[in-house]
N, C-alpha and C positions, 0 to 999 in steps of 0.2 A: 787328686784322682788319677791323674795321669801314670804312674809309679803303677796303677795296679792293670793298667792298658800295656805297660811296656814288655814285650815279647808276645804280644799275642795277636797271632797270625790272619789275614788277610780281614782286619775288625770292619769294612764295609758287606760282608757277607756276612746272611745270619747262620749262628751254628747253636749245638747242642746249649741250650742253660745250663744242664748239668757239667758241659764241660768247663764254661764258663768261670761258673760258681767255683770249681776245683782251683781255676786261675787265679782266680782272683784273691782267694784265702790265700794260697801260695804267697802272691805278692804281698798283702795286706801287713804279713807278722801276725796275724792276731792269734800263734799261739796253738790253732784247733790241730796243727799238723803234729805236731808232739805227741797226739792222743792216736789210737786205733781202735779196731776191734779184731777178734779171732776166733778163726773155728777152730775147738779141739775135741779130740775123741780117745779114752781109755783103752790102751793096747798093754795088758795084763797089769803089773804095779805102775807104769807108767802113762802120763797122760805127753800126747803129742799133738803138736798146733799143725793141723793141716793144710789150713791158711790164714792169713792176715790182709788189713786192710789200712792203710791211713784215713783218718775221719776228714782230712780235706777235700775228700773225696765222698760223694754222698754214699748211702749206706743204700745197695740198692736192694729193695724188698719185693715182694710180689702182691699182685692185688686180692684184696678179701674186702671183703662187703663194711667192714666197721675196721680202723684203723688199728685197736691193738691185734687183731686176727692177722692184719700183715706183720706186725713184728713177731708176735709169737710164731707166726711160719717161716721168717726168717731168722728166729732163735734155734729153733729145732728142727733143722735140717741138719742132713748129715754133716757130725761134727759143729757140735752144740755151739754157734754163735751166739758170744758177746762183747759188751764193749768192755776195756782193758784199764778203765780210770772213769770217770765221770766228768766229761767236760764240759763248761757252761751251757753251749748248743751242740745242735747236733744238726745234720740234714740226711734228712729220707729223701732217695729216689722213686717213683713207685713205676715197677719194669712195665710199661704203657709200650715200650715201644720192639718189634722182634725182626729178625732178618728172617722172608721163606723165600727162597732160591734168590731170585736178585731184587724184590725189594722187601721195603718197610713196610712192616704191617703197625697199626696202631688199635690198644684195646681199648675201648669210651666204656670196660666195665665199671660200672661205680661204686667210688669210697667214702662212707658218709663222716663228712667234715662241719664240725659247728667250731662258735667263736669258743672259749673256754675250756675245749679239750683237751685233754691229757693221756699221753699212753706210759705207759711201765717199763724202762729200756733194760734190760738183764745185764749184770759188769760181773764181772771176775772179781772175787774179792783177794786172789793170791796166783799163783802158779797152777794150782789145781782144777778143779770144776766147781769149788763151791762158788754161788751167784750172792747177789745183791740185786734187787731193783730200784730203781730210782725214779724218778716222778718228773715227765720230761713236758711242757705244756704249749701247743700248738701257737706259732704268734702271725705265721704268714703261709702262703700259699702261693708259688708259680702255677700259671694255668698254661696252659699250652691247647692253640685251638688250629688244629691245622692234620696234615695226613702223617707227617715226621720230623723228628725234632730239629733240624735242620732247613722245614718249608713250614709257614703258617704264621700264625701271631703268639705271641706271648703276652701275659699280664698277670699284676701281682694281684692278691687279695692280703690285706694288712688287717689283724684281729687286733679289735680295740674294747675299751669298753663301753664306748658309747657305739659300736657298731661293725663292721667290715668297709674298710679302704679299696677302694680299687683304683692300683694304677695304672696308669697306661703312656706310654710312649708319645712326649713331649705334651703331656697335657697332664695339669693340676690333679691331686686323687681327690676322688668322690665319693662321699659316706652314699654306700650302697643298699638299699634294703636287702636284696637277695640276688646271687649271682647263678642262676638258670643253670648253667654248663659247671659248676663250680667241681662236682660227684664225678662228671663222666673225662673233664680234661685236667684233674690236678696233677700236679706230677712230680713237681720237690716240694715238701715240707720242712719248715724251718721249724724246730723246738728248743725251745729253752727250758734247761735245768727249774725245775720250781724252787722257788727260795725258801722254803720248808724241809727244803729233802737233801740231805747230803750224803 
């Protein structure tokens, strides 16, 4: 584990998970950096990429009440995003946190998350605009309980089949019946490819 700590700066302060998370794939190799996504938009015969993104980098989305509503809003904004290949996992951000003049605001609006979930991620099947969907399926949850992602707590929620994990920092996880705050402080979702879907 050390290898995926190495270059990352001042690690006795707590900082962003998501930035984290980006770190650590980095170091890891596992591969996810290869993959992206892209917005593109149709400017007469040609289709041009307005922007990109590396997937080791979470996919950051906006909040809607039921989780494929944030992907589908972060599909079709301007300059139709999707992802560029189909990668094993994926990680959603979900935009919780905003700068209004000099500080952090934080939204606890809620996103209804159960064990077994599945959202529909949209990919490019070529250079063009035509899409694919693919079958992406929910396996874990960072919570984030605090005013900014940089002050408060963190903890994970781990979807299983005999229940929900929650771990917590330097103590054993515990099959949870139900986690209270689970809607109002999610904030990176981890999905995995479903093994039917290619």
């Amino acid at each position: 584990w050390r290898h995926i700590f190495r270059g990352w700066q001042r690690p006795s302060l707590q900082h962003d998970a998501a930035e984290f998370v980006r770190h650590a794939l980095l170091q890891s190799g596992s591969g996810i950096a290869e993959h992206s996504w892209e917005a593109r938009v149709q400017e007469g015969p040609a289709v041009q990429i307005m922007d990109t993104g590396p997937l080791h980098t979470p996919i950051l989305v906006p909040i809607h009440e039921h989780l494929q509503q944030s992907v589908d809003a972060w599909h079709t904004q301007r300059g139709l995003h999707a992802l560029t290949g189909l990668p094993p996992f994926l990680i959603l951000q979900l935009d919780r946190f905003q700068v209004r003049e000099s500080h952090v605001a934080k939204s606890e609006n809620p996103v209804q998350l159960a064990t077994g979930m599945s959202v529909l991620m949209p990919a490019y099947t070529g250079p063009g605009l035509d899409l694919t969907y693919c079958l992406y399926e929910l396996t874990s949850v960072v919570i984030h309980r605090g005013p900014s992602p940089t002050a408060g707590h963190y903890v994970t929620a781990l979807f299983a089949s005999e229940g929900t994990w929650l771990a917590d920092d330097g103590m054993p996880p515990k099959l949870s019946q139900s986690i209270p705050d689970l809607s109002q402080n999610c904030y990176l979702l981890f999905l995995r490819k479903s093994p039917g879907d290619s």
